[in-house]
ROMI-722098 format. One record per atom (N, C-alpha, C): residue in one letter; x, y, z. Coordinates in pm, whole numbers, padded with zeros to 5 digits, always signed. Layout:
REM ROMI-722098
aXYZ
...
***
This chain:
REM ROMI-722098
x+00084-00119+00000
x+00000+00000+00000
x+00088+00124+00000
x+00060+00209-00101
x+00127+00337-00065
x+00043+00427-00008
x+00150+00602+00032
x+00116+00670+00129
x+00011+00740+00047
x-00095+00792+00071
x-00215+00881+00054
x-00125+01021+00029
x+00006+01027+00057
x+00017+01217+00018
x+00113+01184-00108
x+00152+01043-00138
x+00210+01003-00329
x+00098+01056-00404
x+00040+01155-00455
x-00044+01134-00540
x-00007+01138-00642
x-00102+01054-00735
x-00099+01042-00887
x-00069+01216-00925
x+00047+01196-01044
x+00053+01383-01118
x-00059+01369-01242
x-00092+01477-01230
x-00208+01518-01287
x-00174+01606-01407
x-00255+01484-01511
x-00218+01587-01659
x-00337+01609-01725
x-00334+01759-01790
x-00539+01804-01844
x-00467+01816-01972
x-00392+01753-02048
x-00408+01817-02217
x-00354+01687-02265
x-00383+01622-02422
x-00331+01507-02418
x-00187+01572-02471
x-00130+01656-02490
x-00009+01671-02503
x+00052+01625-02389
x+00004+01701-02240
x+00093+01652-02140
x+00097+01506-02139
x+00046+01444-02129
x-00039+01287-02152
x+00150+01206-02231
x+00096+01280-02346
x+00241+01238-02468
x+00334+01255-02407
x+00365+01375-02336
x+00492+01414-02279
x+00582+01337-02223
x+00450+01321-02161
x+00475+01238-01987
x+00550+01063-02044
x+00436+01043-02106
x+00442+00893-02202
x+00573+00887-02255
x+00640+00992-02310
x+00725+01012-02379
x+00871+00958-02302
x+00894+01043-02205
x+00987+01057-02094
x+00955+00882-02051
x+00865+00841-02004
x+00878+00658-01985
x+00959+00580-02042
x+00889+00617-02190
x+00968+00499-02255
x+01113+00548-02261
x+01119+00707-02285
x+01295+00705-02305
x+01375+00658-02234
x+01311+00607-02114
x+01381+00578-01952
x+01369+00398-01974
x+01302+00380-02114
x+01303+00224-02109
x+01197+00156-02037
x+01126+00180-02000
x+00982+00166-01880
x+00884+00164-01961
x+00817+00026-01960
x+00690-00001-02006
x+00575+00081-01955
x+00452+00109-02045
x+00350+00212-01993
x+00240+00131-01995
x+00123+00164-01879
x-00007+00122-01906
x-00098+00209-01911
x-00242+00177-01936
x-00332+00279-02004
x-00454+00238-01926
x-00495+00297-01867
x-00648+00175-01795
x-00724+00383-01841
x-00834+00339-01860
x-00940+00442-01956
x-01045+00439-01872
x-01083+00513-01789
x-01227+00562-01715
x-01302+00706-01758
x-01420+00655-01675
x-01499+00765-01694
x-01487+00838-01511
x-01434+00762-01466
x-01434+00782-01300
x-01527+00751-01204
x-01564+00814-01113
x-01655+00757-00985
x-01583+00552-01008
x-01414+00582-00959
x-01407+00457-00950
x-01447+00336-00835
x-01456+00194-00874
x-01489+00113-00747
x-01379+00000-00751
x-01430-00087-00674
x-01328-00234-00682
x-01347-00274-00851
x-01402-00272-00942
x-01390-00308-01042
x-01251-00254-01087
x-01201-00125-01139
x-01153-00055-01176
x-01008-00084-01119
x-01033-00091-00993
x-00880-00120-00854
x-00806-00232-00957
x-00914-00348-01003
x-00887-00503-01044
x-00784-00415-01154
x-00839-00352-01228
x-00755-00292-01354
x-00662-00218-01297
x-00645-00174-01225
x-00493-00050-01187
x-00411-00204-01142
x-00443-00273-01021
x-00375-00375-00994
x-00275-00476-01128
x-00380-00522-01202
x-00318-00584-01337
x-00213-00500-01393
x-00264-00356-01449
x-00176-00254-01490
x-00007-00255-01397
x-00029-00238-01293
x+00063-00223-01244
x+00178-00313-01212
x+00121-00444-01207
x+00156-00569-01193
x+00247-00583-01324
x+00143-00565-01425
x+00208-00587-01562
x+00345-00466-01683
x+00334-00389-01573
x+00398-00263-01633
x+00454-00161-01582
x+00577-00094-01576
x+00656-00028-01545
x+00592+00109-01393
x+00515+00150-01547
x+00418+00280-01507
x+00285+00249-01580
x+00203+00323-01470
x+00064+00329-01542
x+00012+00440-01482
x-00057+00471-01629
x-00185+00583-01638
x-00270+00560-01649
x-00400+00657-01525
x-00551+00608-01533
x-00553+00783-01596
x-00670+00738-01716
x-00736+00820-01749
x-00886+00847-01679
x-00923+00991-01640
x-01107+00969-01601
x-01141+01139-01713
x-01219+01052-01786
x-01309+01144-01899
x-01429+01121-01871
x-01548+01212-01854
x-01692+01133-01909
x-01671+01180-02036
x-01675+01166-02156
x-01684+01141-02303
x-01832+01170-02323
x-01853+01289-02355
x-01974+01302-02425
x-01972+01211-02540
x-01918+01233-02581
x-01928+01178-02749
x-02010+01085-02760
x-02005+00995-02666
x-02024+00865-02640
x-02164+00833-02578
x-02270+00950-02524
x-02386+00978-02458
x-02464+00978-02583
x-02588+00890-02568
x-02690+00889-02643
x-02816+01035-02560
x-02780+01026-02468
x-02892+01108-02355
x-02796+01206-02288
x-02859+01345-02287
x-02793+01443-02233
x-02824+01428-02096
x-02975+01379-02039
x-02985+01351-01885
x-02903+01238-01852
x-02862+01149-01919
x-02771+01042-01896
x-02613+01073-01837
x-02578+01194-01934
x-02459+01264-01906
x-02397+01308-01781
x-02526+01395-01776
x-02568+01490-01636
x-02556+01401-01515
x-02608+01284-01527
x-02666+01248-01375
x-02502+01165-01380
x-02416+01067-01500
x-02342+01015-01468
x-02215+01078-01317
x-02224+00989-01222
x-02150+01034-01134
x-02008+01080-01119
x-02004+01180-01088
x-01850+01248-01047
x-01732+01248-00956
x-01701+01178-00905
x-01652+01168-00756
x-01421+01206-00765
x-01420+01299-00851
x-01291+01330-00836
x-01200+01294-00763
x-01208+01396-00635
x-01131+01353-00504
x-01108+01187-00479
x-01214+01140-00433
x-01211+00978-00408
x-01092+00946-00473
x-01169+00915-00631
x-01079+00909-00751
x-00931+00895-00740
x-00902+01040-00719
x-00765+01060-00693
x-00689+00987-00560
x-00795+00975-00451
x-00729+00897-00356
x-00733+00738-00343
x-00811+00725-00412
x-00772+00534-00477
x-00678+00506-00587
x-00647+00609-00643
x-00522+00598-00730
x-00390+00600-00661
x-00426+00750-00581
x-00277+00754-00460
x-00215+00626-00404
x-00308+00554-00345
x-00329+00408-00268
x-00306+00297-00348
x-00320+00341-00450
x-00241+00241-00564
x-00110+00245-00653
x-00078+00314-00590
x+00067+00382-00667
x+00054+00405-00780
x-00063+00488-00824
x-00044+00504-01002
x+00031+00640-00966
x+00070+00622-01097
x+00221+00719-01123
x+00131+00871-01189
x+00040+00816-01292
x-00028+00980-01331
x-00164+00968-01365
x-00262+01047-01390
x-00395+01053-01399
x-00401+01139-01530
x-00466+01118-01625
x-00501+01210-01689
x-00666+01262-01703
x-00697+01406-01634
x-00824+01444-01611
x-00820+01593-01687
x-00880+01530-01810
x-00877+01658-01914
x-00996+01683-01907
x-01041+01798-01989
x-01213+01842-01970
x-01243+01799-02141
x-01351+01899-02167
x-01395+01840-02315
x-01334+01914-02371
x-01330+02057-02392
x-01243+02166-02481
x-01097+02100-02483
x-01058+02026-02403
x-00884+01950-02420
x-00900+01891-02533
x-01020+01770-02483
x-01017+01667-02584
x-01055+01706-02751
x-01224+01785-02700
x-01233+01805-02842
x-01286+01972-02857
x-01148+02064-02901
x-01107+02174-02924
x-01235+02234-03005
x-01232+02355-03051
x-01276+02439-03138
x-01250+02424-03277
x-01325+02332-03352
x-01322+02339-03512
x-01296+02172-03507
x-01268+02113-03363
x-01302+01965-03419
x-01407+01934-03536
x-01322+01837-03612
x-01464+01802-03666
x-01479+01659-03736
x-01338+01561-03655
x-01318+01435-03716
x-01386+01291-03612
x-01426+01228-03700
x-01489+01141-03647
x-01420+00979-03697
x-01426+00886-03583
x-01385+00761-03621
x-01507+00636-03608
x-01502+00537-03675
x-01600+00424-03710
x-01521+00343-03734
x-01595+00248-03662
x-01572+00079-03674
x-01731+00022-03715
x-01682-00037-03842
x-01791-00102-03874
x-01846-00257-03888
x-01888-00334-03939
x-01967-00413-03859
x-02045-00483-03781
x-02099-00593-03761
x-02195-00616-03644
x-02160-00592-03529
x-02024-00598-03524
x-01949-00523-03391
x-01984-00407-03289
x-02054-00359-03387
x-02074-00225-03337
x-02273-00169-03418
x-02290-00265-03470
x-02443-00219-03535
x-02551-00317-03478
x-02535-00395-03377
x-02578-00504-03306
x-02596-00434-03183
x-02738-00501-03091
x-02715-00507-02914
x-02700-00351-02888
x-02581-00294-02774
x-02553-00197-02780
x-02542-00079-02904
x-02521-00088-02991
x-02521-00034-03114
x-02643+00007-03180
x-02731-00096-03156
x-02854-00092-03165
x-02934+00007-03076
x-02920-00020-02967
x-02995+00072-02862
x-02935+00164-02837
x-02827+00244-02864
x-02771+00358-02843
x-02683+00396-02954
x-02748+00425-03045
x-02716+00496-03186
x-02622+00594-03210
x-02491+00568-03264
x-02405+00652-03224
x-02259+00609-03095
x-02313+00565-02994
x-02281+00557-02906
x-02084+00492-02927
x-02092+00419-03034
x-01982+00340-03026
x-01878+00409-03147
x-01907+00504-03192
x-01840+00620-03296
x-01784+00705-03164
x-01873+00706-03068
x-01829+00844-02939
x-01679+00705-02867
x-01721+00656-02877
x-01611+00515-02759
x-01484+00492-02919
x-01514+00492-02959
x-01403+00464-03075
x-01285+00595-03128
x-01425+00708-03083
x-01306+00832-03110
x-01213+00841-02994
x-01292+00830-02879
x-01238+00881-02782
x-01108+00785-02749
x-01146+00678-02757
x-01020+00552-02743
x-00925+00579-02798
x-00942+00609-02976
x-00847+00642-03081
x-00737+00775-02966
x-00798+00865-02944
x-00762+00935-02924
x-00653+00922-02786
x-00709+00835-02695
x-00634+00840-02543
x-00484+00726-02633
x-00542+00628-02711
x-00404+00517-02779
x-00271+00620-02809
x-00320+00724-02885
x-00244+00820-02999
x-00175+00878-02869
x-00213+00972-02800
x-00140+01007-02686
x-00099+00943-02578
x-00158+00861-02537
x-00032+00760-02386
x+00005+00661-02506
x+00049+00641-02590
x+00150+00547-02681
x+00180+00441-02582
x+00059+00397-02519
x+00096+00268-02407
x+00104+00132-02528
x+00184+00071-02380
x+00207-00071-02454
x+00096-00153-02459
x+00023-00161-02328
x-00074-00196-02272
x-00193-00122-02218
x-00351-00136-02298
x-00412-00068-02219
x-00580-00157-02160
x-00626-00150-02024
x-00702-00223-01989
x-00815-00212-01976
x-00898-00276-01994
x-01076-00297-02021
x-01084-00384-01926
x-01245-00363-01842
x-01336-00419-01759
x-01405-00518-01879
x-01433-00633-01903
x-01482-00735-02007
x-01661-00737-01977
x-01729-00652-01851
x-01834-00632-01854
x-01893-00532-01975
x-01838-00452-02015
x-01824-00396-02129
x-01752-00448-02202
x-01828-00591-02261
x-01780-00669-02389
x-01792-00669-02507
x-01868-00606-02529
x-01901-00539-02663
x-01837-00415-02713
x-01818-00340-02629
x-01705-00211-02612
x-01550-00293-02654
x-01549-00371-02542
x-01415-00482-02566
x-01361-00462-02674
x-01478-00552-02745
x-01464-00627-02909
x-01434-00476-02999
x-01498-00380-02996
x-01463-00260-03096
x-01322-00213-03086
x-01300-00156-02940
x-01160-00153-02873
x-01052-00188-02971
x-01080-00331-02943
x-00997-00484-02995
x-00983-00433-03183
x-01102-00463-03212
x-01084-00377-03388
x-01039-00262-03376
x-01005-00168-03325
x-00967-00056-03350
x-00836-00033-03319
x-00786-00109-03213
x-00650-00074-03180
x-00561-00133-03284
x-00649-00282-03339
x-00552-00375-03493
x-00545-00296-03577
x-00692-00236-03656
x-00729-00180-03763
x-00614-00073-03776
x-00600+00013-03660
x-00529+00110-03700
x-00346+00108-03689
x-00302+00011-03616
x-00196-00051-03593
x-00124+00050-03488
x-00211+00027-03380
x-00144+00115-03290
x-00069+00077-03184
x-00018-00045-03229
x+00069-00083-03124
x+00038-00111-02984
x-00092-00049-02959
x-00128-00122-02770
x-00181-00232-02770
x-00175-00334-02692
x-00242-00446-02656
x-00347-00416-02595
x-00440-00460-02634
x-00576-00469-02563
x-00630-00571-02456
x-00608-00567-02324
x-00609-00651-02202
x-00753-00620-02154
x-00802-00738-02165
x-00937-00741-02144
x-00949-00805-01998
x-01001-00780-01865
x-00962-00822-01736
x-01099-00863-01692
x-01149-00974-01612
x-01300-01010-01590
x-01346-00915-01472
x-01497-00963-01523
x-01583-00887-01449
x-01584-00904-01294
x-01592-00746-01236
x-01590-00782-01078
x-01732-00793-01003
x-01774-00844-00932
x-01905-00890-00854
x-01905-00825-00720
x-02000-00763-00681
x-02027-00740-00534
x-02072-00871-00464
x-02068-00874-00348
x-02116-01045-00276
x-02264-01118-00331
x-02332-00997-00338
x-02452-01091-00372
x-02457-01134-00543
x-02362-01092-00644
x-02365-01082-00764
x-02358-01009-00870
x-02408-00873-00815
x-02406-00776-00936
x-02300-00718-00905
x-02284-00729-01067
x-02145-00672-01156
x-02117-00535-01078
x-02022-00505-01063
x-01979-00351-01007
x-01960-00245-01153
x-02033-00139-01115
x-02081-00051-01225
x-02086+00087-01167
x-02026+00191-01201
x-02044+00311-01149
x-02179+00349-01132
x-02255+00309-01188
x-02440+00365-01228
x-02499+00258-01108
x-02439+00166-01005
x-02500+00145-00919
x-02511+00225-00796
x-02457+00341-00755
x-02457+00408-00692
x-02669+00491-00648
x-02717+00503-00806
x-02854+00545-00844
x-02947+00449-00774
x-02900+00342-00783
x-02976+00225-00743
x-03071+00199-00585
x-03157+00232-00549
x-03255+00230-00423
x-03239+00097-00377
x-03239+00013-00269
x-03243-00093-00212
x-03350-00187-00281
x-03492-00144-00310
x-03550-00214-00372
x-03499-00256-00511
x-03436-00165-00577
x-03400-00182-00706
x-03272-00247-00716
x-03193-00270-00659
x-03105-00294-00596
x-03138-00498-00611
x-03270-00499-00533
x-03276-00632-00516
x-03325-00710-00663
x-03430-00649-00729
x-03463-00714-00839
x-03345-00685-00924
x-03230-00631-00951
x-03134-00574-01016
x-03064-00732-01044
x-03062-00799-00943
x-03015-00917-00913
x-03055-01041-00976
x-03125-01004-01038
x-03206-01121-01136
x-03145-01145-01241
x-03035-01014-01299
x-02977-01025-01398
x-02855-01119-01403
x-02768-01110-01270
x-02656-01231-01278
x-02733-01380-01202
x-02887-01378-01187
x-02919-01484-01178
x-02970-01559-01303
x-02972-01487-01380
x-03012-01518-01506
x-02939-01568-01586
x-02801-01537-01576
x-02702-01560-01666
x-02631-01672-01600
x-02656-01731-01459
x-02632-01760-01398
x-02759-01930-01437
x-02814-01889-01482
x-02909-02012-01487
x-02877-02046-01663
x-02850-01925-01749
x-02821-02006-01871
x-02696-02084-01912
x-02653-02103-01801
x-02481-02112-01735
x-02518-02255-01705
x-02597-02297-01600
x-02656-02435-01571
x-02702-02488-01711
x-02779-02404-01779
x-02838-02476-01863
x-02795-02579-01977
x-02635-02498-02006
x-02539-02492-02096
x-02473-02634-02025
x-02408-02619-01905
x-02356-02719-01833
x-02442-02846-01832
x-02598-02869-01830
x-02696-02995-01839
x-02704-03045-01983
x-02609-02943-02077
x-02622-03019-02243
x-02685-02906-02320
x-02785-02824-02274
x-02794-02714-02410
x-02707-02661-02440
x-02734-02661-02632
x-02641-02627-02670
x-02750-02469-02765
x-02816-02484-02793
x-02928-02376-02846
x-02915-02236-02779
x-02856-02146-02876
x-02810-01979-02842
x-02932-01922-02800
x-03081-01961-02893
x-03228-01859-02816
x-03218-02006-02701
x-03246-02079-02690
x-03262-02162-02584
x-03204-02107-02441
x-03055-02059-02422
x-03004-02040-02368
x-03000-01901-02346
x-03061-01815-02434
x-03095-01688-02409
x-03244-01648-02326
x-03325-01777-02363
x-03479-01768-02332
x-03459-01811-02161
x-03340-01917-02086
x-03330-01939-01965
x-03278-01812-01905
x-03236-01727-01950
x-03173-01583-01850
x-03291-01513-01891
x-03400-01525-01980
x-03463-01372-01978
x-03587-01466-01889
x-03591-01547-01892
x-03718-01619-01805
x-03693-01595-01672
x-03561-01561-01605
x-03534-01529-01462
x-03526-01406-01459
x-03519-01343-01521
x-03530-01156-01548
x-03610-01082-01527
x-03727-01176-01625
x-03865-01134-01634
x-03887-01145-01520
x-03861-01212-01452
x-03930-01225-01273
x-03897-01085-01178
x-03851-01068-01187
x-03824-00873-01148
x-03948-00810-01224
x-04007-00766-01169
x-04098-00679-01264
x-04086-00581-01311
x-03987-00471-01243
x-03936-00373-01266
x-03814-00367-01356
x-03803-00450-01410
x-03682-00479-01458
x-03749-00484-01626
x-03692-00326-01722
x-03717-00387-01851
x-03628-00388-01913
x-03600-00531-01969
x-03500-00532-02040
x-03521-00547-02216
x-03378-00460-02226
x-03355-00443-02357
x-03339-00525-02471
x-03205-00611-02400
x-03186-00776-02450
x-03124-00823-02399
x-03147-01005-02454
x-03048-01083-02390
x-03032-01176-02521
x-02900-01192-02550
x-02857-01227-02651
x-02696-01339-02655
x-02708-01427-02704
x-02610-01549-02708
x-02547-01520-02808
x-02410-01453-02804
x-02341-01393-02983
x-02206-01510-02958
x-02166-01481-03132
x-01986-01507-03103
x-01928-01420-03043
x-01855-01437-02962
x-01720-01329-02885
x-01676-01224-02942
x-01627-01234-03062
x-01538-01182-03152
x-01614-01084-03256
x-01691-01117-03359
x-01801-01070-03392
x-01947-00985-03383
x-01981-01082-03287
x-02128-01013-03206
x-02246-01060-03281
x-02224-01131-03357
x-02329-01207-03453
x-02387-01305-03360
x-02511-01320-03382
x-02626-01403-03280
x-02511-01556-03356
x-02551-01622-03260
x-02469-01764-03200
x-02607-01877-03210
x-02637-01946-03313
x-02744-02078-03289
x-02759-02185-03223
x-02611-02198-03257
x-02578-02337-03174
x-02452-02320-03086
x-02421-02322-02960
x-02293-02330-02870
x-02247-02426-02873
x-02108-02453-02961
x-02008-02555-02992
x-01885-02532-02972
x-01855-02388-02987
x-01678-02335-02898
x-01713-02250-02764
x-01642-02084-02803
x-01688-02036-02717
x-01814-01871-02751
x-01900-01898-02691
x-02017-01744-02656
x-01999-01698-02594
x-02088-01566-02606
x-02109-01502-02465
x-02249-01462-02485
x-02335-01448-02334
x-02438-01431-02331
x-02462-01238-02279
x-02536-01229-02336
x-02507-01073-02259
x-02682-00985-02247
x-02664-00905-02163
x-02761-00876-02112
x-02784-00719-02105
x-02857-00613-02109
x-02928-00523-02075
x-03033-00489-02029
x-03076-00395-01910
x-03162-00377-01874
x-03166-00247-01815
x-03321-00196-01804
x-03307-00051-01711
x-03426-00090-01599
x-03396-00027-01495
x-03505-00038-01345
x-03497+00110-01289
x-03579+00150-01313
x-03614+00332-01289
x-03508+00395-01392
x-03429+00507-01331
x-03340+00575-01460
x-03226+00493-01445
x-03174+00388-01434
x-03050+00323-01395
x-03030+00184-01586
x-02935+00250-01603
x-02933+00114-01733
x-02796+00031-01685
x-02831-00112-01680
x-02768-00210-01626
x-02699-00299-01747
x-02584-00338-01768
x-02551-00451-01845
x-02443-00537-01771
x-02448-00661-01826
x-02377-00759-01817
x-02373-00880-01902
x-02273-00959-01888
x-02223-01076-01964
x-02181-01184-01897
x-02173-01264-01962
x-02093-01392-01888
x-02040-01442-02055
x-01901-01529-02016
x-01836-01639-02115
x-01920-01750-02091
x-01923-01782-02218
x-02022-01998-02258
x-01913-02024-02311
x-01870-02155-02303
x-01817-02229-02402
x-01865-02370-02329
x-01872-02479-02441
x-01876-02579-02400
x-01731-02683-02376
x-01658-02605-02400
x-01533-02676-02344
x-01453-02564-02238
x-01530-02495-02229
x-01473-02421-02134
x-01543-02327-02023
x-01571-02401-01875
x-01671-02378-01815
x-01672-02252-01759
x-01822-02163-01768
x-01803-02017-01738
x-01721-01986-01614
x-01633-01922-01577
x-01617-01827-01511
x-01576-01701-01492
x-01632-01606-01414
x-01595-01480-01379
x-01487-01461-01277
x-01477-01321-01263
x-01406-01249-01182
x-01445-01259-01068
x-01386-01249-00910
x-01344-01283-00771
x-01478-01181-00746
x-01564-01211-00603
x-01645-01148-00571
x-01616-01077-00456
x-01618-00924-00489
x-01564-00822-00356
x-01593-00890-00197
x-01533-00942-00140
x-01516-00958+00044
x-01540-01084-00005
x-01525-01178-00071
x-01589-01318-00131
x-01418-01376-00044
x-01408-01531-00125
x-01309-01590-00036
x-01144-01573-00126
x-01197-01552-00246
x-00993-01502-00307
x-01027-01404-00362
x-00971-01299-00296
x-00920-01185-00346
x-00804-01084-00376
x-00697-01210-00360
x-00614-01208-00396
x-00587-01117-00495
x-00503-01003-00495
x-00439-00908-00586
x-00393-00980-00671
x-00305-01030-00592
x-00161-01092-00740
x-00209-01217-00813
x-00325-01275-00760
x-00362-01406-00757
x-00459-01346-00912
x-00536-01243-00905
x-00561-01155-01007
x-00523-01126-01117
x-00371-01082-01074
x-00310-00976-01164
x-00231-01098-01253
x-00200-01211-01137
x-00134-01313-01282
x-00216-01394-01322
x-00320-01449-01313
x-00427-01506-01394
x-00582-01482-01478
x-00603-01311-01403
x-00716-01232-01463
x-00832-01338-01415
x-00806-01408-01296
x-00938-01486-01209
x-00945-01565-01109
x-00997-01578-01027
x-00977-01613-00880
x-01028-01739-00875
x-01000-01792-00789
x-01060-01953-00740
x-01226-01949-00704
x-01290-01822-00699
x-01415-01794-00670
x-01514-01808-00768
x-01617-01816-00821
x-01686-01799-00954
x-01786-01714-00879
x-01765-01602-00950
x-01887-01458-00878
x-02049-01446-00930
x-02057-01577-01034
x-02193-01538-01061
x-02297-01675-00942
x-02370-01632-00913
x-02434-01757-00811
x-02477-01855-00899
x-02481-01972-00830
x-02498-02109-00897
x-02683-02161-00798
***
């Protein structure tokens, strides 16, 4: 643990960003890149931990990215929590933060835009938030080009984000690796998500239906189905049981692609959306039939092991309930 008065140095322009990046490598020192929007939690920690584990120095970025907002009240309400921020970074020995505003990122007379195309991105999420993955593709493009990291890290609950990421960092040959790290669980199951903060106790509880759901097409898969709606129809049948709970979709794709999946014979993923009052919820789980689901370590659960983490990207725990 480091001291609370190390704090992360703080850079607002992506020049400083480059600068900084710059001076690393000349020193021979591998860089990492972990990309937020902020109001961080234990999810996020999982990613500075890996980062750090895996690399010299690392930089957390915290942007909220308009670009990337389908809803201006969406924007607004997304949570802010700076300070914190900065003092869970301190506590983690990250070396710098980059907390630029929007005029940094996107100046006066911007006017370039990036796309990834495909079902990748015109599917699921893509679908329900129009636009949304042109705003995550610029903005990415943009943080790669300036921290010239070697390595930069993704939460895999945003798997579909993942997958664009993943095309975009090849497509354009930018040299970062794209480290995709599993999803983290609070004790009772749900995924850790900055937008649970909104969440009321009641909502809170039916919220929970969603990693029980995925959690049952998980059994289902394990008793011999092999059928992608089959196995999509067992998570939305436990979903539906929340009443408050409307969801968007639930969908059995290839990994890689995002193309609906008929039959499960390598590996899927099942993935999920939903909203319960103003709160929009997603999650995923890995299928394969040769390779049995598991997730990421469940916060206060029994391994939570850092390093146990940082060198295998998964704990002896399986966080979705059985």
């Amino acid at each position: 643990m480091h001291d609370l008065a190390d704090v992360p140095r703080v850079l607002r322009t992506p020049a400083e960003l480059r600068l900084q990046s710059e001076r690393w490598r000349a020193a021979g020192l591998s860089v990492a890149l972990v990309p937020t929007m902020g109001a961080l939690h234990e999810g996020h920690r999982s990613l500075i931990v890996r980062a750090r584990a895996e690399c010299d120095r690392a930089v957390v970025s915290i942007f909220v990215n308009p670009t990337q907002f389908t809803s201006r009240t969406d924007l607004a309400r997304y949570p802010r929590t700076l300070d914190a921020d900065l003092a869970l970074l301190a506590s983690e020995g990250v070396e710098a933060v980059f907390v630029p505003d929007a005029g940094a990122m996107y100046g006066d007379g911007f006017t370039t835009s990036v796309r990834v195309g495909g079902p990748v991105t015109g599917t699921l999420e893509g679908a329900h938030r129009p636009g949304h993955f042109d705003g995550v593709a610029l903005v990415v493009a943009k943080l790669l080009i300036a921290a010239r990291a070697d390595r930069a890290y993704f939460g895999e609950k945003d798997a579909q984000q993942c997958a664009v990421v993943r095309r975009l960092a090849e497509d354009l040959d930018t040299g970062t690796e794209i480290v995709v790290c599993p999803t983290v669980r609070d004790a009772d199951g749900l995924a850790l998500s900055s937008r649970n903060v909104h969440l009321s106790a009641p909502e809170r509880a039916q919220a929970l239906a969603i990693p029980e759901g995925l959690a049952a097409a998980a059994r289902s898969l394990a008793a011999g189905e092999r059928g992608g709606r089959v196995l999509a129809a067992a998570a939305s049948t436990v979903i539906a049981s929340a009443p408050d709970l409307v969801v968007e979709y639930v969908a059995v794709v290839d990994p890689d692609t995002f193309e609906p999946v008929e039959r499960v014979t390598g590996r899927a993923r099942i993935l999920v959306a939903a909203r319960i009052g103003a709160t929009r919820l997603i999650d995923t789980l890995c299928l394969g039939a040769a390779d049995p689901p598991t997730t990421a370590f469940i916060v206060g659960g029994t391994s939570t092991d850092p390093a146990e983490v940082a060198s295998t990207g998964r704990s002896r725990t399986c966080s979705v309930p059985s």
